[in-house]
N, CA, C, O and CB atoms as a CASP TS submission, in Angstrom:
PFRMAT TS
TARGET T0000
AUTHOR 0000-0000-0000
METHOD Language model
MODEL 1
PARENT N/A
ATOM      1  N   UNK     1       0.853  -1.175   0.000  1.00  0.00           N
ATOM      2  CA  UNK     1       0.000   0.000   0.000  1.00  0.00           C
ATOM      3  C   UNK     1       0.899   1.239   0.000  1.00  0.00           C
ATOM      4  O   UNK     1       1.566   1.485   1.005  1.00  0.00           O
ATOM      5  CB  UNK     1      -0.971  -0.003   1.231  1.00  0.00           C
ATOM      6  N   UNK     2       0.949   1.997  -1.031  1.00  0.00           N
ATOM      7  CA  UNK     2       1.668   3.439  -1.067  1.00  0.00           C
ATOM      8  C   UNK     2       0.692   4.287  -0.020  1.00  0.00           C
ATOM      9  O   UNK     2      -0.472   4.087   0.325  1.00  0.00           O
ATOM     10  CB  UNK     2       1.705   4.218  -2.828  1.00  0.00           C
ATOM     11  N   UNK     3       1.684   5.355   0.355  1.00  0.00           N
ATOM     12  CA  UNK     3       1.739   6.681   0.838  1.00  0.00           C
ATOM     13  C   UNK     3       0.425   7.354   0.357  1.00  0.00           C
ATOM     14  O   UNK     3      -0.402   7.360   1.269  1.00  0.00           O
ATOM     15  CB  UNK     3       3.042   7.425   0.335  1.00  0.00           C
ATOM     16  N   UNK     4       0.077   7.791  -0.526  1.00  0.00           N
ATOM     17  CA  UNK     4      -0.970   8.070  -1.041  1.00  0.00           C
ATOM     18  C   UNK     4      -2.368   7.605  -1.043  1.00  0.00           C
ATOM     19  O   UNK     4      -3.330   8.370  -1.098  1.00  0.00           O
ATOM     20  CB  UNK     4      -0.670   8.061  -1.843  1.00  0.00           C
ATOM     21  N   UNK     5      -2.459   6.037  -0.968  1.00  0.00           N
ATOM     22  CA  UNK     5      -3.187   5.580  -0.449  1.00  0.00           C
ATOM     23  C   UNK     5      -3.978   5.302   0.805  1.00  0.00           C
ATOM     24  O   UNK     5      -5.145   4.948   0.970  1.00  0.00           O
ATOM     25  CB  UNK     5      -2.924   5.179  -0.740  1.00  0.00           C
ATOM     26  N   UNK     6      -2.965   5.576   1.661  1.00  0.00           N
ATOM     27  CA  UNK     6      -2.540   5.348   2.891  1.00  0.00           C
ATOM     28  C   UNK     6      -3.054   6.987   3.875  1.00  0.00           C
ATOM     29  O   UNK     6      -3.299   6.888   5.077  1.00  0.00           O
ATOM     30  CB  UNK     6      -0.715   4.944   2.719  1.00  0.00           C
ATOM     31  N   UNK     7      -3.105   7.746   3.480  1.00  0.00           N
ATOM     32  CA  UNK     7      -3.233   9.154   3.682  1.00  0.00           C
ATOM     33  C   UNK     7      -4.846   9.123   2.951  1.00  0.00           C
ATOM     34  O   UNK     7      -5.723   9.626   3.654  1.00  0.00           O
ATOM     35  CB  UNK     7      -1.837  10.215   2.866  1.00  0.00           C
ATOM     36  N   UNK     8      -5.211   8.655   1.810  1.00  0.00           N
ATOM     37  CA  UNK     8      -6.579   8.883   1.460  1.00  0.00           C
ATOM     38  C   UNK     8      -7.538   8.171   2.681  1.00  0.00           C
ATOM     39  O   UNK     8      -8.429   8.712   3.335  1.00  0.00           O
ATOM     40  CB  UNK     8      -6.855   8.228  -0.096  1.00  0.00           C
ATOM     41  N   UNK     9      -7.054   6.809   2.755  1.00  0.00           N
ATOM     42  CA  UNK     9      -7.705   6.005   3.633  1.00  0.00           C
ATOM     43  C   UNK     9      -7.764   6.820   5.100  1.00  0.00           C
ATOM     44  O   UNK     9      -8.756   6.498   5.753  1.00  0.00           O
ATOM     45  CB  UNK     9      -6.939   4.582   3.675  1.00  0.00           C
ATOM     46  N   UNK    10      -6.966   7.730   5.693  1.00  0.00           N
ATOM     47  CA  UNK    10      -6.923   8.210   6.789  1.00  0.00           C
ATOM     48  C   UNK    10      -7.926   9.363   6.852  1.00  0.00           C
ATOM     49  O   UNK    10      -8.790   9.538   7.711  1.00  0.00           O
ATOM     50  CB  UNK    10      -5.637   8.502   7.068  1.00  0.00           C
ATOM     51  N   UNK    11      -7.579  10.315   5.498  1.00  0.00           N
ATOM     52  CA  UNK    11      -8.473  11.693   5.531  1.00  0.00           C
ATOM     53  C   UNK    11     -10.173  11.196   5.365  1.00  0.00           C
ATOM     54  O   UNK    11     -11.008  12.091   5.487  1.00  0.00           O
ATOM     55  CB  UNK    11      -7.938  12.863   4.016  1.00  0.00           C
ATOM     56  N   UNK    12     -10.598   9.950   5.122  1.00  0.00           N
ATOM     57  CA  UNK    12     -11.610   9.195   4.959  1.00  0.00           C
ATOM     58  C   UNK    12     -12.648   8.906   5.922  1.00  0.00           C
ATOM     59  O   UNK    12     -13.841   8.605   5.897  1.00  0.00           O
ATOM     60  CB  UNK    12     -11.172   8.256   4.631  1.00  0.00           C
ATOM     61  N   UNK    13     -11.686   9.123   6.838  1.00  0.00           N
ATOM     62  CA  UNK    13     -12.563   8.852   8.663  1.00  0.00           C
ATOM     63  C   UNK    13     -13.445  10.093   9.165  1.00  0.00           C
ATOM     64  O   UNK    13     -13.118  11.277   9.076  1.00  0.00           O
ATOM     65  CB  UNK    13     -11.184   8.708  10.202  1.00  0.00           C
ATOM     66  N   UNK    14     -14.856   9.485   9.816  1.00  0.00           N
ATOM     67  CA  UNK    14     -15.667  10.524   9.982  1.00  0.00           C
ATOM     68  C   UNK    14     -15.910  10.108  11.181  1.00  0.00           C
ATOM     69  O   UNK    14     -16.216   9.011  11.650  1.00  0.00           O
ATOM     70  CB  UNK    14     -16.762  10.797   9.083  1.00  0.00           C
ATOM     71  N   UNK    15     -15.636  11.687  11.841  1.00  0.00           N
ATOM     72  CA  UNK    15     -15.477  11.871  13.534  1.00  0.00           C
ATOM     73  C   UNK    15     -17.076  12.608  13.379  1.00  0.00           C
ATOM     74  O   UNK    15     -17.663  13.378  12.620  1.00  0.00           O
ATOM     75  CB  UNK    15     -13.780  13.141  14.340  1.00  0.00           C
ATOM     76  N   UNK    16     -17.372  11.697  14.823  1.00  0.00           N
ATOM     77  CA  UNK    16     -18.805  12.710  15.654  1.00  0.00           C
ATOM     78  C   UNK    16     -18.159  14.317  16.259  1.00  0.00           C
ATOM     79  O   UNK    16     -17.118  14.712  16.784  1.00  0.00           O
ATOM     80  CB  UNK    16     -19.546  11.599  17.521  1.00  0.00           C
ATOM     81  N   UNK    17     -18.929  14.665  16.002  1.00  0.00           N
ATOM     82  CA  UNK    17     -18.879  16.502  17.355  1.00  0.00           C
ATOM     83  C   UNK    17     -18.014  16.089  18.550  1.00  0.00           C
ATOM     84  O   UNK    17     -17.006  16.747  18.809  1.00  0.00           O
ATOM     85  CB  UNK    17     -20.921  17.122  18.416  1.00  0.00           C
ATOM     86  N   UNK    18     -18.329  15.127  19.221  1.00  0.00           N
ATOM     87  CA  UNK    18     -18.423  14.749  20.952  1.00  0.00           C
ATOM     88  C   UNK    18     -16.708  14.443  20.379  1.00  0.00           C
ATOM     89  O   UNK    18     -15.871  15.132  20.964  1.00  0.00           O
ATOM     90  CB  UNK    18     -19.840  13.000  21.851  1.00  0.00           C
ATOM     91  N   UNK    19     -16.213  13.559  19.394  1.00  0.00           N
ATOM     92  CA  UNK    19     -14.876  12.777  19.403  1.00  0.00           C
ATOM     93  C   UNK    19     -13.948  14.314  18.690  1.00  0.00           C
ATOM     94  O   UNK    19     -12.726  14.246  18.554  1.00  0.00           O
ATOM     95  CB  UNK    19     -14.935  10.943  18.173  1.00  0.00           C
ATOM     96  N   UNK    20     -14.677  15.527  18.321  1.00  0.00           N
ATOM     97  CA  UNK    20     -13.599  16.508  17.632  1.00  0.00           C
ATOM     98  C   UNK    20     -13.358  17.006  19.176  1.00  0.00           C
ATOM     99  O   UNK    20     -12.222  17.275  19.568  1.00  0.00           O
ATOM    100  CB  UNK    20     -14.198  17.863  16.231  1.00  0.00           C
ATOM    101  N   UNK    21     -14.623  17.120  20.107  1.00  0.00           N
ATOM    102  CA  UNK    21     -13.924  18.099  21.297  1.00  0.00           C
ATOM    103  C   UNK    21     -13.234  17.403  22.205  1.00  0.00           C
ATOM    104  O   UNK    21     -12.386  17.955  22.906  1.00  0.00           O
ATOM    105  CB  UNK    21     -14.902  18.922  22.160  1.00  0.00           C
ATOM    106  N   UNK    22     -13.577  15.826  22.318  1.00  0.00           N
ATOM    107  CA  UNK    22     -12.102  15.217  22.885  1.00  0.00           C
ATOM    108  C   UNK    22     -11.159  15.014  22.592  1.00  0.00           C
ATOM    109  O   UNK    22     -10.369  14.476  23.368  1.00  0.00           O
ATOM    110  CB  UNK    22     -11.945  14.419  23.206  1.00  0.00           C
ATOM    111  N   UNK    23     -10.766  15.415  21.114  1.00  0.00           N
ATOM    112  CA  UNK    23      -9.717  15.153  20.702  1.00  0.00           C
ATOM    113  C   UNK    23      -8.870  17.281  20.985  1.00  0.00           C
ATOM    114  O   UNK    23      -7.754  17.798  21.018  1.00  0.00           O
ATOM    115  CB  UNK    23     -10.046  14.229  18.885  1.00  0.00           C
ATOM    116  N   UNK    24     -10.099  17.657  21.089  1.00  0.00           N
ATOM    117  CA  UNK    24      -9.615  18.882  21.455  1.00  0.00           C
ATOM    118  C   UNK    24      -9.123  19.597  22.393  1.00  0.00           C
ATOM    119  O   UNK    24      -8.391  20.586  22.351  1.00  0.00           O
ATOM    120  CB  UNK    24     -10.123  19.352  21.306  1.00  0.00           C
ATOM    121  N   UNK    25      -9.713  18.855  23.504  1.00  0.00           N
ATOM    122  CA  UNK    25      -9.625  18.828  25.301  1.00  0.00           C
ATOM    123  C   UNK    25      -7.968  17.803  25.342  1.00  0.00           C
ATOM    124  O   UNK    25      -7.042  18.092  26.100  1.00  0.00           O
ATOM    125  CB  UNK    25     -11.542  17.634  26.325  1.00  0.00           C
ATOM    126  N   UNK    26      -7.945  16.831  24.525  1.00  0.00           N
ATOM    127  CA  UNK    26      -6.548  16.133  24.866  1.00  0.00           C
ATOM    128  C   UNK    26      -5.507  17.086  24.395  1.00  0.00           C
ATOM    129  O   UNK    26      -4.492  17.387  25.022  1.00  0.00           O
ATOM    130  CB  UNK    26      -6.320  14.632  24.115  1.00  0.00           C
ATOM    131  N   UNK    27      -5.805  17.454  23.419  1.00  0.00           N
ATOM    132  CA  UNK    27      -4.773  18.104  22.968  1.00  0.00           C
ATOM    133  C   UNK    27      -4.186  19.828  23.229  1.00  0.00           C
ATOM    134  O   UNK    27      -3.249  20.367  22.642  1.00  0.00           O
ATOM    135  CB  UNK    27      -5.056  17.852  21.755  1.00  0.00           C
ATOM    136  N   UNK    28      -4.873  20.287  24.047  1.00  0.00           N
ATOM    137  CA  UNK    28      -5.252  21.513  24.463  1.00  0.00           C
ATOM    138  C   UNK    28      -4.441  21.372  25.740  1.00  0.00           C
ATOM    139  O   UNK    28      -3.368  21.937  25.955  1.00  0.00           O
ATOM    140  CB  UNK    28      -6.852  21.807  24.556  1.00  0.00           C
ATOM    141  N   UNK    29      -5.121  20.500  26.610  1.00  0.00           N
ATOM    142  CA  UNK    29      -4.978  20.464  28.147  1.00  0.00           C
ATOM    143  C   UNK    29      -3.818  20.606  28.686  1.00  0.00           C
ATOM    144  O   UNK    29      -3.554  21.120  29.774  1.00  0.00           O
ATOM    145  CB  UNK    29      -5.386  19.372  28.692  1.00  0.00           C
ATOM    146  N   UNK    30      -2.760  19.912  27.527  1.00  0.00           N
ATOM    147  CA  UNK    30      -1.040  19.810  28.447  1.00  0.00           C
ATOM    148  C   UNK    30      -0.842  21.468  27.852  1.00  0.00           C
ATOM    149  O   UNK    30      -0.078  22.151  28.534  1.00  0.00           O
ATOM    150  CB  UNK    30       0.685  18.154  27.619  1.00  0.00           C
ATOM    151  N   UNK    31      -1.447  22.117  26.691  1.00  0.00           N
ATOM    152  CA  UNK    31      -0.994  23.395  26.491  1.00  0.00           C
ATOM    153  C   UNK    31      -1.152  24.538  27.448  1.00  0.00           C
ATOM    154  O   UNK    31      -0.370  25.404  27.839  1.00  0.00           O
ATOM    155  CB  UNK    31      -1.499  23.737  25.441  1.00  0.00           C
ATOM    156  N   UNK    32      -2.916  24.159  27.805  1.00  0.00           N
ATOM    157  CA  UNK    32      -2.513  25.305  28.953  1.00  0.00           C
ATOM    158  C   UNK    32      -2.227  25.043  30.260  1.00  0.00           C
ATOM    159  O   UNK    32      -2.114  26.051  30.957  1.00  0.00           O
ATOM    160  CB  UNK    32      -3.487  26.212  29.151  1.00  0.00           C
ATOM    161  N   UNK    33      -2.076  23.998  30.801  1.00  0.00           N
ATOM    162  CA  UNK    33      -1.384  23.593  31.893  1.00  0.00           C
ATOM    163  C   UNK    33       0.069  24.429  31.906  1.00  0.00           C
ATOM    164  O   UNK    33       0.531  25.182  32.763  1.00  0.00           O
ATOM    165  CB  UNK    33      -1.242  21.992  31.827  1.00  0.00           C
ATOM    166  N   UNK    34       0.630  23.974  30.548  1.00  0.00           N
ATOM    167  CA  UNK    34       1.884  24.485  30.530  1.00  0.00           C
ATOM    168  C   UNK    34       1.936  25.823  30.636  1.00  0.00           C
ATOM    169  O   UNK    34       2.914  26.128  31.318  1.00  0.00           O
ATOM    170  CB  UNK    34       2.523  24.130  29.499  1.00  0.00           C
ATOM    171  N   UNK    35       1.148  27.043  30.166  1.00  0.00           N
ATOM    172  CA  UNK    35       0.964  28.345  30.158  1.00  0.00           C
ATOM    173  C   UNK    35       0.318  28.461  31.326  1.00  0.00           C
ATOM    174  O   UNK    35       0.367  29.638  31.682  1.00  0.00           O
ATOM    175  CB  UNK    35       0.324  28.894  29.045  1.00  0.00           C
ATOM    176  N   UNK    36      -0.171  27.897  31.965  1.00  0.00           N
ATOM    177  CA  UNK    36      -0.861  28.480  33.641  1.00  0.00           C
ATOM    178  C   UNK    36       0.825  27.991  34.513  1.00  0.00           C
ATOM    179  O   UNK    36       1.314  28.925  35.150  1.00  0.00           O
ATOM    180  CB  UNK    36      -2.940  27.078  34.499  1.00  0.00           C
ATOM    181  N   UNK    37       1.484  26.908  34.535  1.00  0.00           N
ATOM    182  CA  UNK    37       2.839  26.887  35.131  1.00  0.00           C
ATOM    183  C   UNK    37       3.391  27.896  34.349  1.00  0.00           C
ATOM    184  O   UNK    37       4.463  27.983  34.947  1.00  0.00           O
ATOM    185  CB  UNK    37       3.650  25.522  35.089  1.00  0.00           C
ATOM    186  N   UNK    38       3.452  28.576  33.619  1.00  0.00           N
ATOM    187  CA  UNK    38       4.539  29.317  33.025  1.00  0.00           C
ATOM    188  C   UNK    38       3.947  30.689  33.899  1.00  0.00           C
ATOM    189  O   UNK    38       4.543  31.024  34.922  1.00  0.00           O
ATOM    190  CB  UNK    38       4.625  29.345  31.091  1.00  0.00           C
ATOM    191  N   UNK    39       2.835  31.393  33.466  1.00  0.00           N
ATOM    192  CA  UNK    39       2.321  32.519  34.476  1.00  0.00           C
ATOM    193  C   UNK    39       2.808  32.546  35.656  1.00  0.00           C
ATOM    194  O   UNK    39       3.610  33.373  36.088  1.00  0.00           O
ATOM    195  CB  UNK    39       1.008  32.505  34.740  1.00  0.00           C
ATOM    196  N   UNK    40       2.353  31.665  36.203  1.00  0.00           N
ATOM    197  CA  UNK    40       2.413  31.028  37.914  1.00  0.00           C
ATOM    198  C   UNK    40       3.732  31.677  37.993  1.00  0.00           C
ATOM    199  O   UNK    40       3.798  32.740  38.610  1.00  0.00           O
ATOM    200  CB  UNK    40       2.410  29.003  38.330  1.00  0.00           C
ATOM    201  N   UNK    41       4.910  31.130  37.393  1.00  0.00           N
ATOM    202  CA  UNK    41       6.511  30.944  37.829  1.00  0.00           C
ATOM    203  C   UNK    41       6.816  32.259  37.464  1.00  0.00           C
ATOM    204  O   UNK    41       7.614  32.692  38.295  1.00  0.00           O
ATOM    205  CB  UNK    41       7.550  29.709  37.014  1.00  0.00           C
ATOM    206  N   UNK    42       6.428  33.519  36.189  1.00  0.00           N
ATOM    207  CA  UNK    42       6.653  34.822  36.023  1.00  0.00           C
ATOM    208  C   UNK    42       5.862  35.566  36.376  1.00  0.00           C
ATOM    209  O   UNK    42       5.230  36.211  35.539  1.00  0.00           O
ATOM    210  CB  UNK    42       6.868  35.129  35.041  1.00  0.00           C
ATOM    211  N   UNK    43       5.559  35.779  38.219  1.00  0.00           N
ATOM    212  CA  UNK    43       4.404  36.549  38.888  1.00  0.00           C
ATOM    213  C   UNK    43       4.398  38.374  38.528  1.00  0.00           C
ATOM    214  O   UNK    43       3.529  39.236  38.401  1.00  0.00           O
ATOM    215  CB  UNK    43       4.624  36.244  40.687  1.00  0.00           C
ATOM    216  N   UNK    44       6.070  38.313  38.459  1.00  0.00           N
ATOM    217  CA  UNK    44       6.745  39.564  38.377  1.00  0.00           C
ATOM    218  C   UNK    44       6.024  40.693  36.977  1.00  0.00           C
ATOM    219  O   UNK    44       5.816  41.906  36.930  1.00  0.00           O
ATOM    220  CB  UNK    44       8.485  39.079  38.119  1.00  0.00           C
ATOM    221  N   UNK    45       5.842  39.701  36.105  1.00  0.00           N
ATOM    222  CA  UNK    45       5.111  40.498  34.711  1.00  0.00           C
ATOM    223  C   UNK    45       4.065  41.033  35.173  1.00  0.00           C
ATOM    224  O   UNK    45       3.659  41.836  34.332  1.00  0.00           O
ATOM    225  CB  UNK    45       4.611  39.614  33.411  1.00  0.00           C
ATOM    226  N   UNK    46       3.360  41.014  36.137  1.00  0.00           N
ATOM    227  CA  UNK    46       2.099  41.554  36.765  1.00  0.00           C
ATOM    228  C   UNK    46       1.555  42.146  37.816  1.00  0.00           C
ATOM    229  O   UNK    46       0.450  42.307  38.336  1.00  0.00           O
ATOM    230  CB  UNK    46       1.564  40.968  36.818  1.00  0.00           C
ATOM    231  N   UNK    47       3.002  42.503  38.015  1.00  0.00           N
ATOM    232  CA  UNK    47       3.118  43.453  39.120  1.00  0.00           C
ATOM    233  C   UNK    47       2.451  45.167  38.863  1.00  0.00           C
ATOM    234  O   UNK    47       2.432  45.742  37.775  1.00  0.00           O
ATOM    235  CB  UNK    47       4.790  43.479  39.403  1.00  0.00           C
ATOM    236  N   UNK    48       1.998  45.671  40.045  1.00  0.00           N
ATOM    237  CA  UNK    48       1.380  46.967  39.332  1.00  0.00           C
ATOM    238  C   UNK    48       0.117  46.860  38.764  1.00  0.00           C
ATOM    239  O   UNK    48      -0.593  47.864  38.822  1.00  0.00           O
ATOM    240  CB  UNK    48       2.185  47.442  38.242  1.00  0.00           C
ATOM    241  N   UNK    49      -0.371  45.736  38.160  1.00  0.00           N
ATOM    242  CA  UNK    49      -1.539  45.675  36.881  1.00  0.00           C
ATOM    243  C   UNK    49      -2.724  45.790  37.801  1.00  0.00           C
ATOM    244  O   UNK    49      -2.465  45.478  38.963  1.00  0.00           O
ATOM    245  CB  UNK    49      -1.614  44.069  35.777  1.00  0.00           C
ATOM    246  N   UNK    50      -3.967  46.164  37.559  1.00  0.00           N
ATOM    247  CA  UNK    50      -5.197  46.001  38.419  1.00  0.00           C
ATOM    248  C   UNK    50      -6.712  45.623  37.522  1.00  0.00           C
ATOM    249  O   UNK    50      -7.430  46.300  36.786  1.00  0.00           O
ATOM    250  CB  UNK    50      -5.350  47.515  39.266  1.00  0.00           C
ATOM    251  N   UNK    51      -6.728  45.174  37.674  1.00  0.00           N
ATOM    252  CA  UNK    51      -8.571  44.608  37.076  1.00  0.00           C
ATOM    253  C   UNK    51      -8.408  44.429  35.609  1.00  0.00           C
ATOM    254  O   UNK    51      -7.219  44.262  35.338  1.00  0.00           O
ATOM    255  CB  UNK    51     -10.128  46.016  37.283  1.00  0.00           C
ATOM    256  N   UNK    52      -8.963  44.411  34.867  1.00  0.00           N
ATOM    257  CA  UNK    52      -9.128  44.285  33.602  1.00  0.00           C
ATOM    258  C   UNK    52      -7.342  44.080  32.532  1.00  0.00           C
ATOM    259  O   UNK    52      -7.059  43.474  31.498  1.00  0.00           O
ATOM    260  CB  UNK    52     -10.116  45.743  33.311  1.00  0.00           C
ATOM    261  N   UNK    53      -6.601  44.885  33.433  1.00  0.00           N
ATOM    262  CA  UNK    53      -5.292  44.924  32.700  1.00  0.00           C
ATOM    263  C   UNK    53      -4.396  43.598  33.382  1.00  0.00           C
ATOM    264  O   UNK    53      -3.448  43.104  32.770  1.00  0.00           O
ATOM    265  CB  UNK    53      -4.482  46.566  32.947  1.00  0.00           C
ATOM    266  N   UNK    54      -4.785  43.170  34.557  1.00  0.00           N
ATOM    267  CA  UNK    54      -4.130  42.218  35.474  1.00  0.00           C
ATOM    268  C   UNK    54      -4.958  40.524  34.184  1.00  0.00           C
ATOM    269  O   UNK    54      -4.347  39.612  33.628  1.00  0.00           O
ATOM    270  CB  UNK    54      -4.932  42.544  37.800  1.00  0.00           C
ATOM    271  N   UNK    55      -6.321  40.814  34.208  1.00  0.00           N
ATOM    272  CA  UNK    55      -6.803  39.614  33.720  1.00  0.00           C
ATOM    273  C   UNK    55      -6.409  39.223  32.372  1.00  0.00           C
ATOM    274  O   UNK    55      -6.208  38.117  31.871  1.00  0.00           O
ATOM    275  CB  UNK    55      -8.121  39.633  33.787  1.00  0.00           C
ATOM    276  N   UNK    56      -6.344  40.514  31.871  1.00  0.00           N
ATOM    277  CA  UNK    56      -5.845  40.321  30.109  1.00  0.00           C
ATOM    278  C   UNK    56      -4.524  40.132  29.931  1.00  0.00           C
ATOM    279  O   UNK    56      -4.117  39.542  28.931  1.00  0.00           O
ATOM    280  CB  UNK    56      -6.101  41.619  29.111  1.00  0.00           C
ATOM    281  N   UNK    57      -3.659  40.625  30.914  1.00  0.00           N
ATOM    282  CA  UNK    57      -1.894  40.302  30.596  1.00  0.00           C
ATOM    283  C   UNK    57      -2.142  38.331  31.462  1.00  0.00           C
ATOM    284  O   UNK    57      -1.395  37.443  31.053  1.00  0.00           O
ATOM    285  CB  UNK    57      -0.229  42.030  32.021  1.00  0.00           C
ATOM    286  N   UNK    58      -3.010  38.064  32.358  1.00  0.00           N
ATOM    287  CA  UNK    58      -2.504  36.977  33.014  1.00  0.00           C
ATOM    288  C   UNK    58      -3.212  36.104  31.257  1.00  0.00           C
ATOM    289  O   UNK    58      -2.356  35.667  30.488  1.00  0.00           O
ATOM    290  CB  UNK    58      -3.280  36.583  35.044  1.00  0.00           C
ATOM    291  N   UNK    59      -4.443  35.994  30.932  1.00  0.00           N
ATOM    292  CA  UNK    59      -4.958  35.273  29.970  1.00  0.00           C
ATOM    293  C   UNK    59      -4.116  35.023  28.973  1.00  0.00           C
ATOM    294  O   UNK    59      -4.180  33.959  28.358  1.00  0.00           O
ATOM    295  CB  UNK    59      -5.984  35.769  29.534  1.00  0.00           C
ATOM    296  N   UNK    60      -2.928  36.274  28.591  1.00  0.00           N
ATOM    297  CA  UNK    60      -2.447  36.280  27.766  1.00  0.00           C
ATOM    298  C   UNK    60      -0.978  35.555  27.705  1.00  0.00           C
ATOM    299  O   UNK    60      -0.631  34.947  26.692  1.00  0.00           O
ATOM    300  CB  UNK    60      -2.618  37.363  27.539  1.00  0.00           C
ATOM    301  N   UNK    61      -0.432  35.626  28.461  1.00  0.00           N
ATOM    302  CA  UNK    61       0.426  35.154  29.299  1.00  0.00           C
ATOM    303  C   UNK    61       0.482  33.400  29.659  1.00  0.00           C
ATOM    304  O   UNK    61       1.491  32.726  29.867  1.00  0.00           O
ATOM    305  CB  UNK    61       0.125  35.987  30.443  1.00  0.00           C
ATOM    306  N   UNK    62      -0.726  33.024  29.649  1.00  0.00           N
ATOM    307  CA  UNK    62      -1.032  31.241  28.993  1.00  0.00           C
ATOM    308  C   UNK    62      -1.315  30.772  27.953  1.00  0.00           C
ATOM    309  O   UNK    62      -0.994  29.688  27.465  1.00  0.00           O
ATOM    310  CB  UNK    62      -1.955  30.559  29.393  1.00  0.00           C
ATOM    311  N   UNK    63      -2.198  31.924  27.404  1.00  0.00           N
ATOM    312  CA  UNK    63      -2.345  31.782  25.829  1.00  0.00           C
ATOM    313  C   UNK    63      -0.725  31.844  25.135  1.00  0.00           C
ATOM    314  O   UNK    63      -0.524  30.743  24.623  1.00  0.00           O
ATOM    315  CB  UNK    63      -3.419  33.215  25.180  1.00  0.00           C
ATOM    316  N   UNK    64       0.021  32.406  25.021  1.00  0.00           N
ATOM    317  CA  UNK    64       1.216  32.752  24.408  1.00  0.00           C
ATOM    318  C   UNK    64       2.565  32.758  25.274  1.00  0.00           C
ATOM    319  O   UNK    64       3.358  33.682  25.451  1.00  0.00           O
ATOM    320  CB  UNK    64       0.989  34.029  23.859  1.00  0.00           C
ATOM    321  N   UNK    65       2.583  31.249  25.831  1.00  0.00           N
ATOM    322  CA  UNK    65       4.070  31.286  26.704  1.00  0.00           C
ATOM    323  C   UNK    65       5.007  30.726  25.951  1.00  0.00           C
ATOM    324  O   UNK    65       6.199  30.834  26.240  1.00  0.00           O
ATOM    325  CB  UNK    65       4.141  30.480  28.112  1.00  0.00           C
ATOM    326  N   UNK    66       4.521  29.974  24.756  1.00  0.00           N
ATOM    327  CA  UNK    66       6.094  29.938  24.186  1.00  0.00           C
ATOM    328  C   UNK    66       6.163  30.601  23.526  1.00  0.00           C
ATOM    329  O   UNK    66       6.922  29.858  22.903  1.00  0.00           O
ATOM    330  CB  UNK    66       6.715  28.979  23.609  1.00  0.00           C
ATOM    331  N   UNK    67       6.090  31.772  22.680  1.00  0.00           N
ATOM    332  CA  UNK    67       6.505  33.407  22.672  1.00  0.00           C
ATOM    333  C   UNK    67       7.498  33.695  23.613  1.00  0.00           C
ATOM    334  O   UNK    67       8.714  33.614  23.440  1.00  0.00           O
ATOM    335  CB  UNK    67       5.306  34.413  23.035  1.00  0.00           C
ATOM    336  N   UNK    68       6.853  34.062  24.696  1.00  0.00           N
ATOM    337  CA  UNK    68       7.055  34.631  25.570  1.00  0.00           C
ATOM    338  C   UNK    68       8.625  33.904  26.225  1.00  0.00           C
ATOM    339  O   UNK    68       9.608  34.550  26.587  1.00  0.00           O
ATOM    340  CB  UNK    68       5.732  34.625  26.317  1.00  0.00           C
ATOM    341  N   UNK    69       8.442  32.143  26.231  1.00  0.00           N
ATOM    342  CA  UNK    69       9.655  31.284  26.585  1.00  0.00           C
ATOM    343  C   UNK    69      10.749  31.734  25.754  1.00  0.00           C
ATOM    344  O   UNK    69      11.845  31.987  26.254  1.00  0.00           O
ATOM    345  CB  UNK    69       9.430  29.738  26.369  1.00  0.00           C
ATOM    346  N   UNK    70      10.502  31.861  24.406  1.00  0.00           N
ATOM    347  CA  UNK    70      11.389  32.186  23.196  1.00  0.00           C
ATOM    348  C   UNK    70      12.056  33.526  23.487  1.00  0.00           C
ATOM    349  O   UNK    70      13.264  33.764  23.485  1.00  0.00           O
ATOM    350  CB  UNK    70      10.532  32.267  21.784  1.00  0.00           C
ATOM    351  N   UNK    71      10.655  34.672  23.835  1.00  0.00           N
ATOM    352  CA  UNK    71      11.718  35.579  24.046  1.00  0.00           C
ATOM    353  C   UNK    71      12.820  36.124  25.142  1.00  0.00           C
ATOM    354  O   UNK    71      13.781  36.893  25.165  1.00  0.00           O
ATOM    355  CB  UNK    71      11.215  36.342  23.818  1.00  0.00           C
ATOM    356  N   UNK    72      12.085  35.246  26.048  1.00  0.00           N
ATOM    357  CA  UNK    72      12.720  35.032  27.598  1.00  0.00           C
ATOM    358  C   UNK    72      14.463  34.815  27.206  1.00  0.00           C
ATOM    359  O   UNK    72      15.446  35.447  27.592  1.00  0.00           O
ATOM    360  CB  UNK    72      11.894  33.308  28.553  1.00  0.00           C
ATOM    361  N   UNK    73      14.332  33.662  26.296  1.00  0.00           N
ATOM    362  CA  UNK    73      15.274  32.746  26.206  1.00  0.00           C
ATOM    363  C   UNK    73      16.672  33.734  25.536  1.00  0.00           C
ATOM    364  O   UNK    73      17.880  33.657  25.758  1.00  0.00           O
ATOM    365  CB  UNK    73      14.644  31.395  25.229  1.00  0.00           C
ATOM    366  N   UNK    74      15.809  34.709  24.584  1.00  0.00           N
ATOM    367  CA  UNK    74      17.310  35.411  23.574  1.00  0.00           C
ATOM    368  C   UNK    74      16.820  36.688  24.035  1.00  0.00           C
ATOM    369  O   UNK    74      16.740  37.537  23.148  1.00  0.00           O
ATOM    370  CB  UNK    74      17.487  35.235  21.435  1.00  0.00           C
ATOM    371  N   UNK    75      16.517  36.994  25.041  1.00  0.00           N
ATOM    372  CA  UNK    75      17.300  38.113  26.049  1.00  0.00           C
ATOM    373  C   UNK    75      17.905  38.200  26.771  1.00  0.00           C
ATOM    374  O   UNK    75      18.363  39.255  27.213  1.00  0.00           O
ATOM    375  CB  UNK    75      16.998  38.676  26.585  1.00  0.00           C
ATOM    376  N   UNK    76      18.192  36.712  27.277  1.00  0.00           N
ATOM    377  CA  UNK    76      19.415  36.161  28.092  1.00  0.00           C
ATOM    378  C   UNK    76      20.429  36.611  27.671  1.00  0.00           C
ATOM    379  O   UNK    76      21.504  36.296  28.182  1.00  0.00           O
ATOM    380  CB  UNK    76      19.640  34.823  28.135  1.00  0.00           C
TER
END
């Protein structure tokens, strides 16, 4: 069986609703785990901030920590 075949037979499979959002929840979950430990450990970025500016730098701040790891990394 070629490559081609092999890839048709795969794109072929039909997922329910319920199996796209578990496959969405698995794949999601270690991401923001990892961006809520990453916040957590750089408390300092949020120092000063209050209400609305505290919630949107912390949201943002899990949403986009490897950015943020990257740029951490080459300002060293």
């Amino acid at each position: 069986m070629d490559a081609i075949e092999s890839l048709r037979r795969l794109l072929r499979v039909e997922l329910t609703i319920a199996e796209w959002i578990g496959t969405a929840v698995i794949l999601g979950a270690p991401y923001l785990v990892l961006g809520v430990a990453y916040a957590a450990t750089h408390i300092s970025r949020f120092s000063g901030l209050e209400g609305l500016h505290l919630v949107v730098s912390v949201i943002g701040s899990v949403l986009a920590w490897p950015l943020l790891l990257f740029v951490d990394a080459c300002a060293v």
